[in-house]
C-alpha positions in Angstrom: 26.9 12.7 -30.6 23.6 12.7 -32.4 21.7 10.2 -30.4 22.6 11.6 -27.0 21.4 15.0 -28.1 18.2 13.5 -29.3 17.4 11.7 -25.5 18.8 14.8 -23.8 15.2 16.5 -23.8 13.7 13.4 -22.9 16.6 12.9 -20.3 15.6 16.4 -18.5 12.1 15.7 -18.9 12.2 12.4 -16.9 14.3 14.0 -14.7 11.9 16.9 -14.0 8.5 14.5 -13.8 10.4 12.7 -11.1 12.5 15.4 -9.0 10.3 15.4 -6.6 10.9 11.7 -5.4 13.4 11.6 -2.4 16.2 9.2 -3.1 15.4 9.3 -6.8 18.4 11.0 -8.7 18.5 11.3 -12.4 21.9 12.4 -13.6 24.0 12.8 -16.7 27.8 11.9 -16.7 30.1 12.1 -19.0 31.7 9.3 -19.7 34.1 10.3 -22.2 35.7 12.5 -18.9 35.0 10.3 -16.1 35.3 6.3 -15.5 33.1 4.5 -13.6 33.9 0.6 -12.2 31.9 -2.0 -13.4 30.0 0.1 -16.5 30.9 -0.9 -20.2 30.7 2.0 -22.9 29.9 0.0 -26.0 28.2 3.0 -27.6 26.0 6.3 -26.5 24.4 7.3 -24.9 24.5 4.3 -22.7 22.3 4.5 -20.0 22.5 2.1 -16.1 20.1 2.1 -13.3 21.9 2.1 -10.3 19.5 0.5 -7.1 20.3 2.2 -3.7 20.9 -1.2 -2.5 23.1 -2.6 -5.0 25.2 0.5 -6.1 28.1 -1.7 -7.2 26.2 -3.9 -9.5 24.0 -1.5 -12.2 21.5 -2.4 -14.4 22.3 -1.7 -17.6 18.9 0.3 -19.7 18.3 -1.3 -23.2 14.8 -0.5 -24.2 13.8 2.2 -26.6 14.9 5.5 -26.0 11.7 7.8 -24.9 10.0 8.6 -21.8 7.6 5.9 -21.1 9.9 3.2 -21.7 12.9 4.7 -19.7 9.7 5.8 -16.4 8.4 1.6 -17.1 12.2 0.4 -16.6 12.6 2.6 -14.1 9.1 1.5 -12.0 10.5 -1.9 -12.5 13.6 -1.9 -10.8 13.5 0.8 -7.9 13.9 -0.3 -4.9 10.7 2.2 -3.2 7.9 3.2 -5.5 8.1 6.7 -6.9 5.3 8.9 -8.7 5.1 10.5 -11.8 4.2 14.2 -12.4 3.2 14.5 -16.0 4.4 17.6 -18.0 3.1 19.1 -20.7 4.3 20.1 -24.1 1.8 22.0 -25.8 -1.3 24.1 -24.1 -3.7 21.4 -26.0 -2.4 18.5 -23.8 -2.4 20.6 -20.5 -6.7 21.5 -21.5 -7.0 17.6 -22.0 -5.2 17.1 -18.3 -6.8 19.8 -16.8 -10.5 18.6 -18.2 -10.2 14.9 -16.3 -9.3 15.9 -13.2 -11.3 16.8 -10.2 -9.0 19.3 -8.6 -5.5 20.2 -10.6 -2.2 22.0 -9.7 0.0 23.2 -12.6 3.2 24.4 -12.1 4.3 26.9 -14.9 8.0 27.1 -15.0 10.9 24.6 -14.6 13.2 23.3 -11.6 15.3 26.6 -11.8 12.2 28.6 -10.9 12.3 30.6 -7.8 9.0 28.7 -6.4 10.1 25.2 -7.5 10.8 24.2 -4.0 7.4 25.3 -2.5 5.9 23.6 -5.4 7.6 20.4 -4.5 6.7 21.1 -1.2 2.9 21.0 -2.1 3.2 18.1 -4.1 4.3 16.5 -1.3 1.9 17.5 1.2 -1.3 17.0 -0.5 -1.1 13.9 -2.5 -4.9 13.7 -2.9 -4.2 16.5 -5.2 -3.2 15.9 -9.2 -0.5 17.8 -10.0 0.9 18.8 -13.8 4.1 20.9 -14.9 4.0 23.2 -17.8 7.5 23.9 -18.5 7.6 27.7 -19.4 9.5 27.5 -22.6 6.1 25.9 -23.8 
């Protein structure tokens, strides 16, 4: 449908500013091909949270449909804090990013890159650092 091809790039966005959280999963289904207990379809896309310790009861999303309200819901209900690493869509935005920070990483590419993993790995190992992802179709 329309509107769930309009969030999908926001969709994979979230998902890649927060990939590198453990226990954090962002995922599509399908719900026309699979059922899941306890979730009503009224329309789509329709979007739950599901908390790692209450799996059987999800919280159903019903804010706007863009990134910052979707990360705010999202900081809300987790059950461990998470961080955000910001991406950029336009080489203006990464100049602005890269001109308030002390010391900056950028990661040009996306999570099918061949050095995602160490990137992740860094990420996770210096956390003094600011870290940014410029996804390489920009």
């Amino acid at each position: 449908c329309g509107h769930c091809k309009k969030l999908a790039p926001i969709w994979d966005d979230i998902a890649l500013k927060l990939s590198h959280n453990e226990g954090l999963v962002i995922a599509k289904v399908d719900s026309t091909g699979n059922e899941a207990e306890g979730v009503e379809v009224k329309s789509y896309p329709t979007l739950y949270y599901y908390p790692s310790n209450k799996k059987n009861d999800p919280i159903p999303y019903e804010g706007a449909r863009d990134a910052a309200n979707l990360i705010d819901f999202l900081k809300k209900e987790a059950t461990k804090p998470f961080t955000v690493t910001p991406t950029f869509t336009a080489a203006k935005n990464l100049n602005v990013f890269l001109s308030s920070q002390v010391v900056t990483v950028v990661f040009l590419g996306n999570s099918r890159s061949s050095n995602w993993t160490v990137f992740q790995q860094v990420e996770a190992a210096v956390p003094y650092l600011n870290f940014g992802i410029l996804p390489d179709s920009s």
